[in-house]
C-alpha positions in Angstrom: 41.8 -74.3 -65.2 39.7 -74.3 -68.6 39.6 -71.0 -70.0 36.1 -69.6 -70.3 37.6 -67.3 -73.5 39.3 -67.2 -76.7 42.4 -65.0 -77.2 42.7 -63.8 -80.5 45.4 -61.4 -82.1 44.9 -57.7 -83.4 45.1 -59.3 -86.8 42.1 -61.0 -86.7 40.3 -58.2 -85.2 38.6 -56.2 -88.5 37.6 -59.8 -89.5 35.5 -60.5 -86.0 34.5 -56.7 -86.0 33.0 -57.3 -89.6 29.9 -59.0 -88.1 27.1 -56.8 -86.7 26.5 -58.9 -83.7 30.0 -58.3 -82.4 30.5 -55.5 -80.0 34.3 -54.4 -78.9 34.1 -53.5 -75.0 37.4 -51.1 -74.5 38.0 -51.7 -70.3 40.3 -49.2 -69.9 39.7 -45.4 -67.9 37.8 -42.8 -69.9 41.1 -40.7 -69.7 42.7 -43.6 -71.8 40.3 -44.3 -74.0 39.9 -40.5 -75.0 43.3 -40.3 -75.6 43.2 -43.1 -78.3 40.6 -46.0 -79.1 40.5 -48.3 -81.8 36.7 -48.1 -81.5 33.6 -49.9 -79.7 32.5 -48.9 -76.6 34.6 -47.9 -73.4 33.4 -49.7 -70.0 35.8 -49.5 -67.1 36.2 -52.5 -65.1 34.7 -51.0 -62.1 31.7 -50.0 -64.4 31.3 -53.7 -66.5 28.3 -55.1 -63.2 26.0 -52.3 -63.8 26.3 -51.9 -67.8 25.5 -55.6 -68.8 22.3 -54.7 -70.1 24.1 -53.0 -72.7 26.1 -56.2 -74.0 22.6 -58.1 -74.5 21.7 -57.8 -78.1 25.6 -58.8 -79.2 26.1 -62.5 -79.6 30.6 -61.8 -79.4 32.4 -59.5 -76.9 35.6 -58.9 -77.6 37.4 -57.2 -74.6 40.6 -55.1 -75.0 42.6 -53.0 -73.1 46.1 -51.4 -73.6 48.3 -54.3 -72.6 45.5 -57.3 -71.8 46.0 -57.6 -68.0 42.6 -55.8 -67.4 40.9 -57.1 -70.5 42.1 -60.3 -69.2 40.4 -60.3 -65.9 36.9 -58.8 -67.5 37.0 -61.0 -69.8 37.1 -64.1 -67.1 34.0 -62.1 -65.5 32.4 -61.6 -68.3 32.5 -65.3 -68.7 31.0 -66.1 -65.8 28.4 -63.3 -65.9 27.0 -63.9 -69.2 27.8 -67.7 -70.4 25.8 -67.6 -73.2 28.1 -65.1 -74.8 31.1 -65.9 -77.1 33.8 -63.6 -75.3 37.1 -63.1 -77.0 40.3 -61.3 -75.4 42.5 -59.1 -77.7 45.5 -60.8 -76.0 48.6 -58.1 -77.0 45.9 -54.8 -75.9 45.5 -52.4 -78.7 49.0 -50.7 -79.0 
């Protein structure tokens, strides 16, 4: 199957984060994420249907969660729900 993504690593993350039209979606739970982020915005995967409006001015998603099983499957959706997007997948999570 052709992935609809592009992993990258947490090295190359600042770099990608650097440009203003790149937006880092955090899927984890709100518990997580106020425990520790590394940034961007935190969307729940149950949450991600209703809150496209708020990826629309961002040309690159990156998607990341804390190991990248969720980020993984958000990402794929993502994909599908807005192809016009460049969606990237922080493959390794953000530990």
């Amino acid at each position: 199957m052709m992935q609809d993504f592009t992993e990258i690593a947490q090295n190359d993350l600042e770099s990608v984060l650097s440009d203003p039209n790149t937006i880092l979606v955090d899927v984890r739970e709100i518990t997580e994420f106020a425990d520790f982020n590394i940034g961007g915005i935190n969307m729940p995967p149950h949450e991600i249907t209703e809150r496209l409006g708020e990826l629309k001015n961002y040309k690159t998603i990156v998607v990341a969660c804390s190991n990248g099983t969720r980020s993984n499957i958000v990402a794929r959706l993502l994909s599908k729900k807005l192809p016009e997007k460049t969606i990237l997948h922080l493959e390794e999570g953000i530990f």
